[in-house]
N, C-alpha and C positions, 0 to 999 in steps of 0.2 A: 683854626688859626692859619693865615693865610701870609706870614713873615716870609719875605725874599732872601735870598743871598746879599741882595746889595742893601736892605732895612738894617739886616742884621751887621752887616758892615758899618752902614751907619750908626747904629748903637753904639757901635762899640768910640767909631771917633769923639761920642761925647762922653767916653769912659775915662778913667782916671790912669789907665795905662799910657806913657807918652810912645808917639809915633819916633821911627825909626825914620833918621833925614836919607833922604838918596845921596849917592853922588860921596863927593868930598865933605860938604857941608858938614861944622863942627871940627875940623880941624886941630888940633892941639898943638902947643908952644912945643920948641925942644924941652922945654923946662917938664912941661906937664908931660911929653913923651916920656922920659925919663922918668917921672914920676910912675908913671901908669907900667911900663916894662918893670920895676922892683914891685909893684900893686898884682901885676898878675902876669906870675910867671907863667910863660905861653910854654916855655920849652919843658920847664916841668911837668905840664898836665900833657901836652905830647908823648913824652917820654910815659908817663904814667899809663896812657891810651896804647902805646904799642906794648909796653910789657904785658899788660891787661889780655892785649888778641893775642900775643908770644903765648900766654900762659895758656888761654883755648884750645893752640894749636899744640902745648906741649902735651892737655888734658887729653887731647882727640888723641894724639901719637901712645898714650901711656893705658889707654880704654883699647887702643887697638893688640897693642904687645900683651895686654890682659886678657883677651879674646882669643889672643894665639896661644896663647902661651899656658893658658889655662890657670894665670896665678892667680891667688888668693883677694879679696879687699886688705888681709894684714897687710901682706907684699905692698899693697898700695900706700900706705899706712906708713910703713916702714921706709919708703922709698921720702918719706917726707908733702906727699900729692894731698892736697886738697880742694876737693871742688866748692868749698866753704871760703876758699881764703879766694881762688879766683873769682868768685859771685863777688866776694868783699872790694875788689881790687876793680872791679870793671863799676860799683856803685861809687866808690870814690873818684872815682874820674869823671865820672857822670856828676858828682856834686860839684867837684869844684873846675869843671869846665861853664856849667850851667848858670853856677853864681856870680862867673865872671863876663859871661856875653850879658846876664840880665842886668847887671850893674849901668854897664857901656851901653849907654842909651845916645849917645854921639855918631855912630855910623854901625854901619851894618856889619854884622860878626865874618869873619874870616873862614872862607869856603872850607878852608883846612879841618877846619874846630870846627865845621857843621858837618863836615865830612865821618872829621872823629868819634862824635856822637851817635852821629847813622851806625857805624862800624859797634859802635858797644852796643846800642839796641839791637842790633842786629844780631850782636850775639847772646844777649839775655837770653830774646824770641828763640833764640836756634834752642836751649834748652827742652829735656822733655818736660811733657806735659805736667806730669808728676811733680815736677823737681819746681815746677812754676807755682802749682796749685799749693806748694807749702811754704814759699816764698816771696809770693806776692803780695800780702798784711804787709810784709818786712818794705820791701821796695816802696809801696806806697808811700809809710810813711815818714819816709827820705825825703829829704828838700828836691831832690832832681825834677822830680814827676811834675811836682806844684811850677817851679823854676821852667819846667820843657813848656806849658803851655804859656807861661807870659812869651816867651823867646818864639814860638811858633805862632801866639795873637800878632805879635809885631809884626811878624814879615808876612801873615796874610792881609795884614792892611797894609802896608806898603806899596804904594801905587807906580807900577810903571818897573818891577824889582826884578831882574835876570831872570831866566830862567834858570839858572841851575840852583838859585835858591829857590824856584816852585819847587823845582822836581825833590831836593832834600826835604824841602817841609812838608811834601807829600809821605815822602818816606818813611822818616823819621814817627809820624800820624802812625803810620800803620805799624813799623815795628813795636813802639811805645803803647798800642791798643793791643796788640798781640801779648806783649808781656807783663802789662800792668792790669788787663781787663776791665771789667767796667768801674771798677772802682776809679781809674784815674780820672773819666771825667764827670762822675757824679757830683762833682761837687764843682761842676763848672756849666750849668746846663747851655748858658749863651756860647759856648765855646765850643758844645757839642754840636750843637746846631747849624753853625756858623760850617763849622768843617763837614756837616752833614749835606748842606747844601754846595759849598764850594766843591766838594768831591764829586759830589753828584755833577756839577758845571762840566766839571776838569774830564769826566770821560767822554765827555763829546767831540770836546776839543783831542783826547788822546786818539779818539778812533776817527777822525777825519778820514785819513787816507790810511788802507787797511792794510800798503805795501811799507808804509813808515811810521807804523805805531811801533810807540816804545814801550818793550813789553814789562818792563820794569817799573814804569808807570803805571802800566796797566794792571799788573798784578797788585800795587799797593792800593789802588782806587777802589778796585774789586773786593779787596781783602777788608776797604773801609767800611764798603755796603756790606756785607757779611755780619760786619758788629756792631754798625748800628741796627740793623734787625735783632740781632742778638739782646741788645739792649732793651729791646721792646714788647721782646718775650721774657725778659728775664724775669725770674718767679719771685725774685725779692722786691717788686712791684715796686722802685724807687722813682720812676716817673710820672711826675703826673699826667692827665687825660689829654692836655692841649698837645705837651710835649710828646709826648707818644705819637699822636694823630700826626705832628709837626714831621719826626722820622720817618710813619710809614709813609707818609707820601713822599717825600725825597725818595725814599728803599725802592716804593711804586713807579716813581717814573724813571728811576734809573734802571732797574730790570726792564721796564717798557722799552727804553730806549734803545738795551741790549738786543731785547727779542724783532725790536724793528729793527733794527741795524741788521741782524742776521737774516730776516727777510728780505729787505733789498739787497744785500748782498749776494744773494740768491738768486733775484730776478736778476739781476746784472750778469750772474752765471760767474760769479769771480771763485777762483777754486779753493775750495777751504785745506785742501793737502799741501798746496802752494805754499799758503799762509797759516801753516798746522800748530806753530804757538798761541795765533793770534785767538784761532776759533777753538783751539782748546783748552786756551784759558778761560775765553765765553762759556763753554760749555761746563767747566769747572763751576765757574762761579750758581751758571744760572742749574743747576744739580745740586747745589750748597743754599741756594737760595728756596728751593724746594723743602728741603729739609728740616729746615727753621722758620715752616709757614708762610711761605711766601707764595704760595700757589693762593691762598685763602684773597693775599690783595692785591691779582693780577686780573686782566680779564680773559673769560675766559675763551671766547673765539681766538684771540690773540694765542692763547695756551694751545689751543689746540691747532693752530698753524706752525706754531714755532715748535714743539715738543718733537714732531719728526724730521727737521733738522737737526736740531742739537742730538738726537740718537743718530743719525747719520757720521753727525763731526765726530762723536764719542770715540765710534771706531777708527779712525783714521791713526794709523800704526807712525806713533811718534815717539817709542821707545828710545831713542839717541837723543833726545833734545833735553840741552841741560835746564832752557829755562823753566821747566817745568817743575824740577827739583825744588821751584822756590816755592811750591804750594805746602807749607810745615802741616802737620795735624795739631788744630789749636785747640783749646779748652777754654772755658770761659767760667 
């Protein structure tokens, strides 16, 4: 199967999803303003999104005083704390933030409330592993999930769309695959695909220039290849032959790309200590990518040029760097 990033873009324009206008386009009367502000209250789901991260931040402060303090789960308990009612509170916000940009097909959703969204995925993802792997049947089958991909189909066809809605739809992709696992997009395969190759694009474009990558991009791009490999080993065998074949080659040339990029990097003599998030994220990923089979469809001269770099970067002593903290231990 031989489908492009820009085929599969085109599929989609003759889908039944409507495009998202640029610009102003679409407009609404004071009348219908007024309507749409009582239709969906913005500052309520606001308000709903910060008490949601307040409660995080009060879970985190109350696990810490528990740890010091040596008290009990009653204590916990008794204190009135539940990490049941904050899961509850960050999916309600997540539904009806979700249900209200997917309505609004008139202009493009408000940075704020893409912002917001990133921020509760974000904290789903921060969850342990554990706590994900008995929660995620549940989350799935929430309206949010189904809801996050139409709002994330729109704005990757949206042609000509800021960047700082790439960079949140990028994000958003990776925290929502991190906490919903494969399940979220099995039952979207054009969608997989679509984000399987655009991601794959988007690191080319992120590693341009190796003094102005942004690592935060780069970590969610990295983190996307990561699962769709995953998806392509997974033992519950739910994609078929083409679709499989379709991923490992995205997975293949995006690793390719990585391990040539580090090659020239190299002949160029550009110093990887200098740039010690850049190439230790590289080397994160491309040790991740090993592990979930990826040696198997790389090639292998290429393997064996690059393998003594990436142990070279390995070691490069970057214990202070907070960006690194953002590599979570995921399960799938």
């Amino acid at each position: 199967m031989s489908s492009s990033a820009a085929d599969l873009a085109n599929e989609y324009e003759r889908g039944e999803i409507d495009e998202v206008p640029k610009g102003t386009k679409g407009k609404r009367s004071k009348a219908e303003q007024v309507e749409h502000k009582h239709a969906h209250p913005e500052g309520d789901t606001r308000r709903i999104v910060e008490n949601a991260v307040n409660g995080e931040e009060k879970r985190k402060e109350k696990e810490r005083e528990r740890t010091t303090s040596g008290s009990s789960k009653k204590k916990m308990e008794e204190e009135g704390y539940s990490n049941d009612w904050f899961l509850d509170d960050i999916n309600s916000s997540l539904n009806t933030i979700l249900a209200m940009i997917k309505t609004d097909t008139q202009q493009l959703p408000q940075l704020d409330l893409l912002g917001q969204i990133r921020q509760c995925l974000e904290c789903l993802a921060c969850s342990s592993p554990e706590e994900m792997a008995s929660q995620r049947a549940r989350f799935v089958s929430l309206s949010w999930p189904a809801d996050l991909r139409v709002v994330l189909q729109r704005l990757f066809r949206t042609f000509g769309i800021p960047e700082e809605y790439v960079r949140l739809s990028y994000e958003m992709s990776n925290f929502a695959s991190q906490c919903l696992g494969n399940d979220w997009l099995r039952s979207d395969l054009k969608f997989l695909k679509l984000l399987a190759s655009l991601s794959s694009g988007r690191l080319r474009v992120i590693l341009d220039e190796p003094d102005k990558v942004d690592i935060d991009q780069l970590i969610a791009c990295l983190h996307l290849q990561e699962f769709f490999i995953g998806c392509v080993e997974d033992d519950a065998d739910w994609l078929g032959d083409d679709d499989a074949t379709f991923l490992s080659k995205n997975c293949q040339e995006a690793c390719t790309f990585v391990c040539e990029y580090v090659i020239e990097c190299d002949k160029q003599s550009i110093d990887a200590s200098k740039n010690a998030n850049l190439f230790l994220a590289l080397s994160h990923y491309f040790y991740e990518f090993l592990k979930i089979g990826g040696a198997q469809i790389l090639d292998k001269n290429l393997l064996e040029r690059v393998t003594p770099l990436f142990d070279k970067i390995s070691k490069i002593d970057n214990t202070e760097s907070e960006e690194m903290e953002q590599f979570p231990v995921k399960s799938t």
